[in-house]
N, C-alpha and C positions, 0 to 999 in steps of 0.2 A: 376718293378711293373707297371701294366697295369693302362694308364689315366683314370682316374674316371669322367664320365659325368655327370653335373647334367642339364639339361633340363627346362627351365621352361616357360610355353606357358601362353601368357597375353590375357585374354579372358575381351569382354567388353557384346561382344553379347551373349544371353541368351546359355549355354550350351546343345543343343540336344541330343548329345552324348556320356555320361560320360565315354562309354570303347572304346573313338575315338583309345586311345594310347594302348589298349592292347592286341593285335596282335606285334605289333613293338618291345614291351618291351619282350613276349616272345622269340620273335627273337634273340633278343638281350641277352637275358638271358644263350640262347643254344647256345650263340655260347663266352659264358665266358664274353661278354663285361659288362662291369658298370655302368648303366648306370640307374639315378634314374630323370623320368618325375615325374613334377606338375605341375598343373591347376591354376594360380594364377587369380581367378575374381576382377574385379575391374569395374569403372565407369569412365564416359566419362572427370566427373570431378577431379577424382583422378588419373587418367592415369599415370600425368607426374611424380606425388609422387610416385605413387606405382611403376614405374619405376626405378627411383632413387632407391626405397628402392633394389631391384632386381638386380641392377646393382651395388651395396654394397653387394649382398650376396653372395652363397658360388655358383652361376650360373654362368657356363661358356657359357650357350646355351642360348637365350634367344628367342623363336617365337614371335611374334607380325604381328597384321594386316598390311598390307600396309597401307592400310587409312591412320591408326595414326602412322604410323613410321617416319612423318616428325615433329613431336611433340616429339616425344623419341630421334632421333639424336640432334637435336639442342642442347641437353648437352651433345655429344659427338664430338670430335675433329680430329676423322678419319675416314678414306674413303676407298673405292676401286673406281676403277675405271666405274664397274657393278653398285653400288651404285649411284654414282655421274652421269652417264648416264640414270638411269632409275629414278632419283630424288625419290625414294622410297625402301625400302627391307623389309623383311620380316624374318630377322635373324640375331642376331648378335653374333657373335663368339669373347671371351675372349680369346685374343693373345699377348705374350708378353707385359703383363701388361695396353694393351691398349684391349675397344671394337673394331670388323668389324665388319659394316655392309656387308651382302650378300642377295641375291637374289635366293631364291630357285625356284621360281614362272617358272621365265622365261622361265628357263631350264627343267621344269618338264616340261609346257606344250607344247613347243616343240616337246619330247618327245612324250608325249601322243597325240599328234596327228599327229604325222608318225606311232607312232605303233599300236595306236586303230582304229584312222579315215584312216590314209593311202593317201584320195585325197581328197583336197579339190581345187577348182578353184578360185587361186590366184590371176588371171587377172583381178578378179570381187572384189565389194567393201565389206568391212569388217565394222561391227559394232561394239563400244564398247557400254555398257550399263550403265551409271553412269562415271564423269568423276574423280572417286576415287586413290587410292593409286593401288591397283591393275593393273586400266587401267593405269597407267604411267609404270607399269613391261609387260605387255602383249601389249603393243603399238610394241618392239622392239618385240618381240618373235613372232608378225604379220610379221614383216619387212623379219626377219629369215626364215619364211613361204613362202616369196615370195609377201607378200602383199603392193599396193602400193598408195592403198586408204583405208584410217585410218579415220573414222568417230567415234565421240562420241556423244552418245546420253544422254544431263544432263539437268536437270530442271533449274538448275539456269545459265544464261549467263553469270556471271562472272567468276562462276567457271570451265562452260567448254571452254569457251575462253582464262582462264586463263593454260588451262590443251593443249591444244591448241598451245599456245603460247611456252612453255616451250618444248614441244614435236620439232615444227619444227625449235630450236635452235640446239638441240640434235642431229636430225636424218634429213638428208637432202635427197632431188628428191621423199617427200611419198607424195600423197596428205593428210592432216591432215583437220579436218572443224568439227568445232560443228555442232548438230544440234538439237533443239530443241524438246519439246515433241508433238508440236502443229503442227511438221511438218514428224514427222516419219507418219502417215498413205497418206503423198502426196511422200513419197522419190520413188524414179521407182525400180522396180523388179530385184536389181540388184546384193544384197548382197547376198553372198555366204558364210559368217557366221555372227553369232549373239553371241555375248559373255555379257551374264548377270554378273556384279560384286556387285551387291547392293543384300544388304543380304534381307531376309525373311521380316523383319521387316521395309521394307522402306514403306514410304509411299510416294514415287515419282509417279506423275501422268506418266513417261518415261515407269513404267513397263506396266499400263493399256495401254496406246496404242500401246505395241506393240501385242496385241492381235490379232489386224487381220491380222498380220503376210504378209501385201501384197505388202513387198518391200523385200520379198525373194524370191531367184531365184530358179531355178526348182534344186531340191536336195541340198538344205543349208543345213547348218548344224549348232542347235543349242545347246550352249554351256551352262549352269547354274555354278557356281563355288559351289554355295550353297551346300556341303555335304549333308547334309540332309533337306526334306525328298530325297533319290535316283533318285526317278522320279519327279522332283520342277513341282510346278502349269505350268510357263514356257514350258516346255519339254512337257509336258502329254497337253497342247492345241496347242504346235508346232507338236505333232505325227498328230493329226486332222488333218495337213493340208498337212502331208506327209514328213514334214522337218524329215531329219536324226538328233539324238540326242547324247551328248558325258554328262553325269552326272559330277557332281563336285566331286564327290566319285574317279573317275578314274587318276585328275585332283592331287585331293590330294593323293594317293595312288603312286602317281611316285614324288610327292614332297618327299616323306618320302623315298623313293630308294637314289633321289639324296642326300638328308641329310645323308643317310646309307652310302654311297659311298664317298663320296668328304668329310664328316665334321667327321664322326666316325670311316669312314675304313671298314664299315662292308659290305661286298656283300652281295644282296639280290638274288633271281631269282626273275625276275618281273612279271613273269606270273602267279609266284602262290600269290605271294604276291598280285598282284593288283585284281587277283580272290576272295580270303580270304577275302581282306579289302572291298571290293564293296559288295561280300555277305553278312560281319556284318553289312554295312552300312544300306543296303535291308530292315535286320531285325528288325529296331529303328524305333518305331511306330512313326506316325504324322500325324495328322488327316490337307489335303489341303484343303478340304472343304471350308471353309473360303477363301480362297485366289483365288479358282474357280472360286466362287460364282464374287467375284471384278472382274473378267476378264468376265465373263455374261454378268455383270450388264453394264459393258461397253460398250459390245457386241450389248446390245439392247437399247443405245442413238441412 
């Protein structure tokens, strides 16, 4: 009798896309697998309970942000080794009666930018944007890039020094440095990519400054995680200025291959798949407007 999956993704941030999962589920459907996702929302304050209750139920898969995945493990008592190195994940797999943590992030975006971007200039310094759960999975998957200068860009100093810290214990010979928000429009023209991980709703002054975009080098390349809207505020003021763009739509779209592959067994083609899920993503209205308007308003201090 074929394993039966049950899937269930902890959402805190508002839902933009209610048929994120139904493309995958057809997939899955056609080709005999079992496999039943749910949306579980909750809040920042109920997180760690509504966890709990999740990791009591009938879920073998469980998705979660990185952010808050160092808030969900702390009641759990094992590890891999991807886990324990990137001090964050974004999955955990019901195994032998125990949770794993896994890291789907790293490997997707790898992935997606050998086979969407193709070149990127590794020599030159790399930006993270937020020093969150994310940036602690996509620090190493720079490294894997070839990258050897690792900056993050966080409002608060303790927490990007803190993120900082724990990074150059992990991963040795990268240059690692915070850097503040007061100092991205002074840093030199040097970064050859730009990776936003703070969602829509942040209100980090880090994203308005990087508006004027003048510590990018000639053909960076910037990265939004943000699924939706397809083209982020981010992306559609970095085309103005000529920067190459990679959507978080793409990002996630080869997350959900490696999940098909490594955790279900199930082969995707990823050409049509990542076509499919970027075109549905396209069609999920979202008015930027508003978030524009904040990168303007910046614009003309």
């Amino acid at each position: 009798m074929a394993k039966k999956f049950v899937l269930k993704e902890i959402q805190i941030e508002q839902n933009l896309w209610p048929g994120r999962w139904d493309l995958f589920k057809q997939i899955a459907a056609a080709r005999s697998v079992a496999l039943d996702i749910q949306v579980v929302a909750t809040t920042e304050e109920e997180l760690v309970k509504k966890s709990t209750e999740i990791l009591d139920s009938d879920a073998n898969l469980i998705l979660i942000n990185p952010s808050h995945s160092d808030r969900v493990l702390k009641s759990l008592f094992t590890s891999t080794m991807t886990s324990f190195h990137n001090g964050a994940c974004d999955l955990l797999v019901h195994e032998k009666d125990s949770w794993w943590p896994r890291c789907l992030l790293e490997d997707s975006f790898v992935k997606t930018i050998s086979r969407e971007v193709k070149e990127v200039e590794q020599k030159k310094s790399s930006l993270l944007v937020g020093a969150t759960g994310a940036a602690r999975i996509l620090a190493p998957a720079l490294t894997k890039l070839g990258y050897k200068k690792i900056h993050i860009a966080e409002e608060s100093e303790e927490i990007g020094q803190k993120l900082v810290r724990d990074l150059k214990k992990r991963i040795f010979d990268v240059d690692f440095r915070w850097v503040s928000a007061q100092e991205i429009t002074q840093l030199p023209g040097d970064y050859s990519i730009l990776i936003n991980t703070l969602p829509l709703s942040s209100n980090s002054p880090v994203l308005e400054e990087l508006y004027f975009f003048n510590f990018l080098a000639a053909r960076a390349l910037v990265v939004d995680l943000n699924i939706i809207p397809l083209k982020s505020p981010l992306i559609i003021e970095g085309e103005k200025f000529g920067t190459r763009h990679l959507a978080g739509a793409f990002v996630a779209a080869y997350k959900d291959l490696v999940l098909a592959k490594e955790i279900l067994g199930l082969p995707i083609d990823a050409e049509k798949y990542t076509k499919a899920f970027v075109e549905a993503a396209g069609k999920v209205t979202f008015d930027v407007t508003p978030f524009l308007e904040r990168f303007e308003k910046r614009g003309q201090i």
